[in-house]
C-alpha positions as CSV (number, residue, x, y, z in Angstrom):
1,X,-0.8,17.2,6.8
2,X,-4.6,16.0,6.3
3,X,-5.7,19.1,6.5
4,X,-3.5,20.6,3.6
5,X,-4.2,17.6,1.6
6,X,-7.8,18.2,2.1
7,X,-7.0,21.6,1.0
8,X,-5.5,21.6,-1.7
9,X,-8.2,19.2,-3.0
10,X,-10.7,21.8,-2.4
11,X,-8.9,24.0,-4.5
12,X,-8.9,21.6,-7.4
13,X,-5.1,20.8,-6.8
14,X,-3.9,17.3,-7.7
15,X,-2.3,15.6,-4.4
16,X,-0.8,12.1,-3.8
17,X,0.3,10.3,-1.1
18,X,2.8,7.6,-1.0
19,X,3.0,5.6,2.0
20,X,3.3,2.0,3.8
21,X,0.1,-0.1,4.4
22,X,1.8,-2.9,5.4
23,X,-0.5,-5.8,7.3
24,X,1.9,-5.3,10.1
25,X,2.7,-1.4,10.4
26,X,-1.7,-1.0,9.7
27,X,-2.6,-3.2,12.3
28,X,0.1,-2.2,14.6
29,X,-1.0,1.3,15.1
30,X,2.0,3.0,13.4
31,X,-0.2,4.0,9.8
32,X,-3.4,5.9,10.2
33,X,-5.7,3.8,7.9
34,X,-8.8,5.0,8.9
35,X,-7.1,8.7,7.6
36,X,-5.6,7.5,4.7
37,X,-9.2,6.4,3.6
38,X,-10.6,9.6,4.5
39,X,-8.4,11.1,1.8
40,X,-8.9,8.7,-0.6
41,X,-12.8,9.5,-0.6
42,X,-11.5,13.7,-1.1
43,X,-9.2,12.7,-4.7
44,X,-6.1,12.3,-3.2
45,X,-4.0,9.7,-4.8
46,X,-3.0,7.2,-2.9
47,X,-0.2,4.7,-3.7
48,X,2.1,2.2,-1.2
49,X,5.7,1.0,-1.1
50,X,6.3,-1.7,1.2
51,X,9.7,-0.5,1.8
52,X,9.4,2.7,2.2
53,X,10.8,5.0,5.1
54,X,11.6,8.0,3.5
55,X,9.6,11.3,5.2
56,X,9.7,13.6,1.8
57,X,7.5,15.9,1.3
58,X,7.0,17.7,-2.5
59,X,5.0,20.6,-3.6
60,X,4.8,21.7,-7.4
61,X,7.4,19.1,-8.6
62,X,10.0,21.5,-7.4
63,X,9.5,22.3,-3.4
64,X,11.0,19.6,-1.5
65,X,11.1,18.6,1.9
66,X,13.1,15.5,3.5
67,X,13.2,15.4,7.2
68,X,13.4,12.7,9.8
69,X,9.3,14.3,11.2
70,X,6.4,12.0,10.5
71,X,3.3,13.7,9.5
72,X,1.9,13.8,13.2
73,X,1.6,16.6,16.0
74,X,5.0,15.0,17.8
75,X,6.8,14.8,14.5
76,X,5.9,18.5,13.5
77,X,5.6,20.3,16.6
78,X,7.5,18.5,19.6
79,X,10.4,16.6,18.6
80,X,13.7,17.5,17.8
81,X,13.9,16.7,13.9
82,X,16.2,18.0,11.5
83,X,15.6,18.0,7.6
84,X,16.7,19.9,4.8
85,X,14.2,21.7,2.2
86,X,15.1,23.0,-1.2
87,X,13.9,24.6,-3.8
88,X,14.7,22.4,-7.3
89,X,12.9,20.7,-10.1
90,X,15.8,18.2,-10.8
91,X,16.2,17.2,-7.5
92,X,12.0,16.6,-7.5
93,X,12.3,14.7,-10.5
94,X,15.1,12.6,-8.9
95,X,13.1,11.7,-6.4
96,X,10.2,10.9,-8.5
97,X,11.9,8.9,-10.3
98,X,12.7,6.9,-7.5
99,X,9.4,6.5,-6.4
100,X,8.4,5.5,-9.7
101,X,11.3,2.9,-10.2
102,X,10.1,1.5,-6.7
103,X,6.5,0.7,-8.6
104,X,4.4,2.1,-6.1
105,X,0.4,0.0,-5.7
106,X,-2.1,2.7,-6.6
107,X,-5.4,2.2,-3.9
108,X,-8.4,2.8,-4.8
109,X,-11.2,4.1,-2.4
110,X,-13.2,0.9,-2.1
111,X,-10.5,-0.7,-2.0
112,X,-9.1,1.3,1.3
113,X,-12.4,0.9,2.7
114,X,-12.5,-3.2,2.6
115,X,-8.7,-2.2,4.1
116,X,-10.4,-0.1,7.0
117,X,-13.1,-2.6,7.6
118,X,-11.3,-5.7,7.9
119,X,-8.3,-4.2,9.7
120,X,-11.0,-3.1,12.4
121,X,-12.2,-6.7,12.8
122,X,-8.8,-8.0,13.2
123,X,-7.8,-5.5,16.3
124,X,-11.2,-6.7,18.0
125,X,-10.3,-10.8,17.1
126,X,-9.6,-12.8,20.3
127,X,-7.3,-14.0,20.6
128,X,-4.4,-12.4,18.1
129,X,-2.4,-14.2,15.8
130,X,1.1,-14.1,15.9
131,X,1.4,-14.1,12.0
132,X,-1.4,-14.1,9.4
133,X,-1.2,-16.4,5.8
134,X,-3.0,-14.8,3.4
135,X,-5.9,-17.5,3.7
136,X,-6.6,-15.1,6.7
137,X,-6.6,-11.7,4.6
138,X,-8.2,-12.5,1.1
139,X,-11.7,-12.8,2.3
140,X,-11.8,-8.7,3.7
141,X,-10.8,-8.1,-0.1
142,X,-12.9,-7.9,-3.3
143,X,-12.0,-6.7,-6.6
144,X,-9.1,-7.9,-8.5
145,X,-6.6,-7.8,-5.5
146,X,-9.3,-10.2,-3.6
147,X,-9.4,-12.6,-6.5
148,X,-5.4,-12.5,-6.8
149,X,-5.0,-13.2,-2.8
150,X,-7.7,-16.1,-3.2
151,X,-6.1,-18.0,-6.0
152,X,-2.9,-17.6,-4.1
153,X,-3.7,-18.6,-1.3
154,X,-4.1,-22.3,-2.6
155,X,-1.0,-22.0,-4.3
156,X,2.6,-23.4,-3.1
157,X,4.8,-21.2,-0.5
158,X,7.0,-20.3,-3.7
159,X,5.9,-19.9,-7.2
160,X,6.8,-18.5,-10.7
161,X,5.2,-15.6,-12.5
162,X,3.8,-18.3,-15.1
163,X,1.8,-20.6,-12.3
164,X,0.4,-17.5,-11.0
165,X,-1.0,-16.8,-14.8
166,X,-2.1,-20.1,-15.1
167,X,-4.3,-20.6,-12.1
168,X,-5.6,-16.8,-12.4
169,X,-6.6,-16.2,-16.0
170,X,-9.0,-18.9,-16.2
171,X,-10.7,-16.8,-12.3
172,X,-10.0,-13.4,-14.2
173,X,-11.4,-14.4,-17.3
174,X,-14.6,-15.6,-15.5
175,X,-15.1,-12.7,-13.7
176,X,-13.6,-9.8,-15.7
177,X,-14.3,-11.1,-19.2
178,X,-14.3,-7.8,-21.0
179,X,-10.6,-7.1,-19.4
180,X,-8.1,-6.9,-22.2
181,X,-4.9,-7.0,-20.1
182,X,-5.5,-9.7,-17.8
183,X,-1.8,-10.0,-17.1
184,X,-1.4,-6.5,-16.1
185,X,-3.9,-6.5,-13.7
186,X,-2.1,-9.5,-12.0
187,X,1.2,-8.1,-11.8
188,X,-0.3,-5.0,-10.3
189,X,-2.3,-6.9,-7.8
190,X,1.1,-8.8,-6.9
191,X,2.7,-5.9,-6.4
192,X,-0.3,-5.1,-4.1
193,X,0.4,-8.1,-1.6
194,X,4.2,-7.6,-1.7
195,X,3.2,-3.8,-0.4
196,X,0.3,-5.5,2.2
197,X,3.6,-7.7,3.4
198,X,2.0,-10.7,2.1
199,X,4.5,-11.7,-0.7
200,X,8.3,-11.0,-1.6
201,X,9.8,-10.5,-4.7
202,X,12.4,-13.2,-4.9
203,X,13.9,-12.5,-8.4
204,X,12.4,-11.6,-11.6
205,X,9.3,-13.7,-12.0
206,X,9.7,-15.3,-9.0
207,X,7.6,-15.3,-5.6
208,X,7.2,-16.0,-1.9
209,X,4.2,-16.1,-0.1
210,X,4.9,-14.4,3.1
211,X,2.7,-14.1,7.0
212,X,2.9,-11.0,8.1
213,X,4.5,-10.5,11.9
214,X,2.1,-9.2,14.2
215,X,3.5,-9.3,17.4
216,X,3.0,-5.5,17.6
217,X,-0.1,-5.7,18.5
218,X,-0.7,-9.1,20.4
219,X,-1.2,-8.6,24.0
């Protein structure tokens, strides 16, 4: 699959990639950051749901794929998967609008690469937490996601969409003070840590921080 994505770059083709990059599933071995980052750096779109399981694979808003295969040699050339792929723009913009209604985190490369970089120092840490706060996670990020997980970090366990504004804005407004839409730029970083598994989306305007379980990968 990182070869057709690289591909169709080449040719000038838009691609995007929605995936996991949860903390735990990252660090864990199960999501190929290090790749994921590569095709970042070639175009490709990259966006994350924290949720998401689905294996669905879309050309030209109107070739679709859903199978149970990963993208890896097993899935696509040793298992025993089964999936089911059709030709049809309505059900490609079904599941788009899925994806859209999930609101997917869009990555950016530099972003990916802080990602790759502190990910690698965490699998060579001795010894390895059992869970990580975010006080733990902020410091490998820069940008507005890094300023987000730093002001959150000294906030309470639980907190409201409001407390969040009122402890960021002054941060955001000190270091991004030609940003117009300061408020939109912290509900997308939010969004950001509920896809890292660092937060959960309680209810409407309401959130918990969360430390990731990384048993996975202590030995």
């Amino acid at each position: 699959m990182l070869r057709d994505l690289l591909l169709a770059r080449k040719k000038g083709l838009p691609a995007t990639l929605v995936t996991s990059l949860k903390i735990g599933d990252v660090l864990g071995g199960a999501s190929d950051l290090a790749a994921i980052y590569e095709l970042s750096t070639q175009g490709v779109r990259v966006q994350s749901i924290s949720n998401l399981h689905a294996k669905v694979y879309m050309v030209d808003d109107a070739k679709v794929l859903v199978t149970s295969a990963n993208p890896t040699m097993n899935g696509w050339r040793y298992n025993l998967e089964i999936g089911l792929a059709v030709q049809s723009e309505a059900i490609a913009q079904q599941i788009l609008q899925t994806i859209h209604a999930a609101q997917p985190y869009r990555w950016t490369s530099t972003q990916l690469k802080q990602y790759v970089e502190w990910a690698a120092g965490q699998v060579r840490a001795r010894p390895k937490p059992r869970t990580l706060p975010v006080e733990l996670v902020w410091r490998g990020f820069g940008g507005w996601l890094g300023l987000v997980m730093g002001a959150l970090a000294q906030m309470p366990e639980e907190f409201t969409l409001l407390e969040a504004y009122e402890r960021i804005l002054p941060l955001a407004a000190q270091h991004y003070p030609a940003n117009r839409h300061p408020k939109d730029k912290i509900r997308q970083q939010l969004q950001g840590l509920r896809d890292l598994g660092l937060l959960e989306f309680v209810t409407p305007g309401r959130y918990r921080r969360l430390q990731p379980d990384l048993s996975a990968m202590v030995h």
